[in-house]
C-alpha positions in Angstrom: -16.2 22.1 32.1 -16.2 25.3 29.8 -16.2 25.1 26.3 -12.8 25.2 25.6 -12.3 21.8 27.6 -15.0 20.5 25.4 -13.4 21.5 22.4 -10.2 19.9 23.1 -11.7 16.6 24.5 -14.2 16.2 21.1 -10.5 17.2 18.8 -8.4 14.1 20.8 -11.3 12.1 20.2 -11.8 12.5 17.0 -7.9 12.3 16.5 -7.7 8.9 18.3 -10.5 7.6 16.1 -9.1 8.7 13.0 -5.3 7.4 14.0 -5.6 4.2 11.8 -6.7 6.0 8.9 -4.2 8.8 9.1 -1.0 5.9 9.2 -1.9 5.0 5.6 -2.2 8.7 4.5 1.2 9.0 4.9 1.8 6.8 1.8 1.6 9.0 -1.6 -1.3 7.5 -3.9 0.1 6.4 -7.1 -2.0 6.8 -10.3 -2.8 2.9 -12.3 -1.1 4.9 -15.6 1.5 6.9 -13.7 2.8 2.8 -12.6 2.4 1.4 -16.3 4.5 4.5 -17.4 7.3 3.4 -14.3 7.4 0.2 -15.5 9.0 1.2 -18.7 11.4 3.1 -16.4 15.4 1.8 -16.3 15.0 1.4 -13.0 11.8 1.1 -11.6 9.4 0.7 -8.5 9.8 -2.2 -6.6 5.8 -3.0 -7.1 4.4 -5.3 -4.1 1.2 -7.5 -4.0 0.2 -7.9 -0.3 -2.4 -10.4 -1.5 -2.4 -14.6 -0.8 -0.4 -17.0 -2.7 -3.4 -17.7 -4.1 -4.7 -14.3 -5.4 -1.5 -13.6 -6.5 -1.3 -16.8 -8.8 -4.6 -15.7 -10.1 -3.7 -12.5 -11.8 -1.0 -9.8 -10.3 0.6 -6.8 -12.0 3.7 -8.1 -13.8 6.9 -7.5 -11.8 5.2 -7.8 -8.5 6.8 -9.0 -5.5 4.0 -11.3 -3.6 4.4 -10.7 0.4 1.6 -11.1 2.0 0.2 -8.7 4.3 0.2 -10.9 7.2 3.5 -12.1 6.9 5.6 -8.7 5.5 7.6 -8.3 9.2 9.5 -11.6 8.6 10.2 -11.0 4.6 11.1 -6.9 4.6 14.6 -7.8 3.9 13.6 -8.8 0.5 12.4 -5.2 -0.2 15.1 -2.3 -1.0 14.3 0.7 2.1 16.0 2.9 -0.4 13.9 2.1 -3.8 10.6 3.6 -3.8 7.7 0.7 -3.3 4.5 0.8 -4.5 2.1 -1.5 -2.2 -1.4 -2.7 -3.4 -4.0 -6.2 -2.6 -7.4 -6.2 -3.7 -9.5 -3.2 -2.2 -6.5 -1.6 0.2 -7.2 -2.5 3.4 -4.5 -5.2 3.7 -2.5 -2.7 1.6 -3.0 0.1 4.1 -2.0 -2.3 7.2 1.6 -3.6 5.3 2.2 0.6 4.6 2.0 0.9 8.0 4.2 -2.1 9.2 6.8 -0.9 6.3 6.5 2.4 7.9 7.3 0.9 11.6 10.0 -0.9 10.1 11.7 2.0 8.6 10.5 2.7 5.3 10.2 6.3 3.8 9.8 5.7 0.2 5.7 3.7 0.2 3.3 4.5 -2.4 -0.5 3.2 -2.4 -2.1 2.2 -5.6 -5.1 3.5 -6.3 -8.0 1.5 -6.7 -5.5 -1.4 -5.9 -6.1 -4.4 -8.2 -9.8 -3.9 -8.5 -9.5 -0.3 -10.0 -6.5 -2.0 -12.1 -8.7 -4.8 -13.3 -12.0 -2.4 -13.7 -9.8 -0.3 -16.4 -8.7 -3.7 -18.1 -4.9 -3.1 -17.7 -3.0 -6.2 -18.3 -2.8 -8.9 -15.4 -0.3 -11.6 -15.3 -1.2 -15.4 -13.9 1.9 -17.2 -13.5 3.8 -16.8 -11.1 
């Protein structure tokens, strides 16, 4: 093989192995104080916690929807496709994996919250626990 060959091989490669990552770059990252500043919006994001019951009932950011991960196939018609959605759990990977089943199901408008809700808890922002 010349080195051109090689070339294109290792780049396919390296794009296959990079796939699952690249799916939940194509969600914008959303600032913790660019969301509290939406919140006081007239209209704003539909905000979802991909988190358990459980975690969820333990502390969430107020006006979250609780879908879990897991389960977000079956419940999408609760979410608007033409509001913008911000999507966070605790550390992103469940986060990333619902972006990418919103994505396969036809929604454009995702956002990621950064640091999810262990950046938002690490900055003390305010955390409700009922449901």
């Amino acid at each position: 093989m010349n080195k051109l060959s090689l070339s294109v091989i290792s780049m396919l490669a390296i794009m296959a192995l990079m796939a699952p990552s690249m799916a939940q770059s194509k969600a914008q990252d959303i600032a913790q104080q660019q969301l509290l500043v939406d919140r006081f919006e007239a209209q704003p994001m539909q905000l979802l916690d991909v988190r358990s019951s459980e975690e969820y009932q333990q502390g969430h950011i107020k006006g979250a929807i609780n879908i879990s991960f897991d389960v977000i196939s079956e419940h999408a018609a609760k979410l608007d496709k033409e509001q913008p959605i911000v999507v966070y759990c605790r550390s992103g990977r469940r986060a990333g994996i619902a972006i990418e089943t919103l994505q396969q199901l036809g929604f454009t408008k995702l956002y990621h919250l950064e640091g999810d809700m262990m950046g938002w808890t690490e900055k003390d922002l305010p955390v409700i626990t009922q449901p």
